[in-house]
C-alpha positions in Angstrom: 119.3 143.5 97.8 116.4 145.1 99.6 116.9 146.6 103.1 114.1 145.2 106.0 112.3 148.3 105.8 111.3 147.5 102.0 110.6 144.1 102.5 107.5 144.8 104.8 104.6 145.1 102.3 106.0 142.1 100.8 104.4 138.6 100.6 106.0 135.2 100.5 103.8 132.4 99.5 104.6 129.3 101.7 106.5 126.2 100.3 103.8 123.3 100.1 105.4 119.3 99.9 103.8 118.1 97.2 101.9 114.5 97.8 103.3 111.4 96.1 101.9 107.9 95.7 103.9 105.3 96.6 104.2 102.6 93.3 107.2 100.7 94.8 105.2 98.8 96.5 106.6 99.9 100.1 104.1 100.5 102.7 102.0 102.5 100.0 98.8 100.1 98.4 97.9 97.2 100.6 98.4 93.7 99.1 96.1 90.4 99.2 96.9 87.1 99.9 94.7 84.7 98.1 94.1 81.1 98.6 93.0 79.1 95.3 90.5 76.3 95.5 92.2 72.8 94.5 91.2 69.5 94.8 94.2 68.5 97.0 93.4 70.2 99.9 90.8 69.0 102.7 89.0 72.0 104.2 90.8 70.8 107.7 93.9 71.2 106.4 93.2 74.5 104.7 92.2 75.2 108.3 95.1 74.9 109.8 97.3 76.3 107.7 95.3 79.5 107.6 95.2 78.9 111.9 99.3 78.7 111.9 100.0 80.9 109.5 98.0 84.0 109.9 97.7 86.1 113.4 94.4 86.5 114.7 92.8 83.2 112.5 91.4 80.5 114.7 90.4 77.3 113.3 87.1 78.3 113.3 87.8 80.9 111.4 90.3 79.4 108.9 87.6 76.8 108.4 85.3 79.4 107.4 87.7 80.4 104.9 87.9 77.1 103.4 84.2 77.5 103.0 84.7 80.3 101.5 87.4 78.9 99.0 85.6 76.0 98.1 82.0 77.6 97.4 83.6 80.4 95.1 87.0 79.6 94.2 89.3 82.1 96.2 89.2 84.0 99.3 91.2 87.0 100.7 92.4 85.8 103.8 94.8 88.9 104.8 95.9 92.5 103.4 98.1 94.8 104.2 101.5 95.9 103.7 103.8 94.2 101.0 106.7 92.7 103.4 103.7 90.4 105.7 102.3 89.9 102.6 105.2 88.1 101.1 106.0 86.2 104.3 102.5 84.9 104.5 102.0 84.2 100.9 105.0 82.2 101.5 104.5 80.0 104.7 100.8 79.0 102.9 102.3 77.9 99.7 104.9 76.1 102.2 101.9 74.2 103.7 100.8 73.0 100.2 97.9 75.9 99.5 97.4 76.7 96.4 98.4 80.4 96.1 96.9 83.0 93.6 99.5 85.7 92.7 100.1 88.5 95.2 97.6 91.4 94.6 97.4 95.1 95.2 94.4 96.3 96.6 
């Protein structure tokens, strides 16, 4: 073993973590929550749903969704992490939306 005195013109290089990606979808990639277009669903309905469902979506704004929906097929109507995700995917289909598959971004 080397005594203090010799260990003074040594050099230590620091330890660095080493960055990992998260791929278990924890609170790594956000995830989307897409509403389908059907032809079930009125645009007040789709409205609502969006309205009760999803913090910070007014009417207005869900109806603006539906537009959205309608005109091209789908919209995004939230992202973020995976748990919310799940939990809002789930309380839209419960309102009779028509849900795509849960996405990461």
């Amino acid at each position: 073993m080397l005594a203090s005195a010799e260990m003074v013109g040594t050099t230590q290089t620091p330890t660095r973590e080493r960055r990992t990606t998260d791929r278990g979808g924890g609170l790594g990639d956000p995830w989307r929550v897409i509403v389908l277009n059907d032809n079930h669903n009125t645009f007040d309905g789709v409205a609502f749903a969006l309205a009760a469902v999803l913090p910070g979506v007014s009417f207005d704004k869900g109806m603006s969704f539906a537009e959205r929906i309608h005109s091209t097929g789908s919209a995004v109507v939230w992202s973020g992490h995976r748990e919310p995700a799940e939990l809002y995917w789930s309380q839209l289909q419960d309102h009779g939306l028509t849900m795509a598959p849960l996405e990461r971004c």
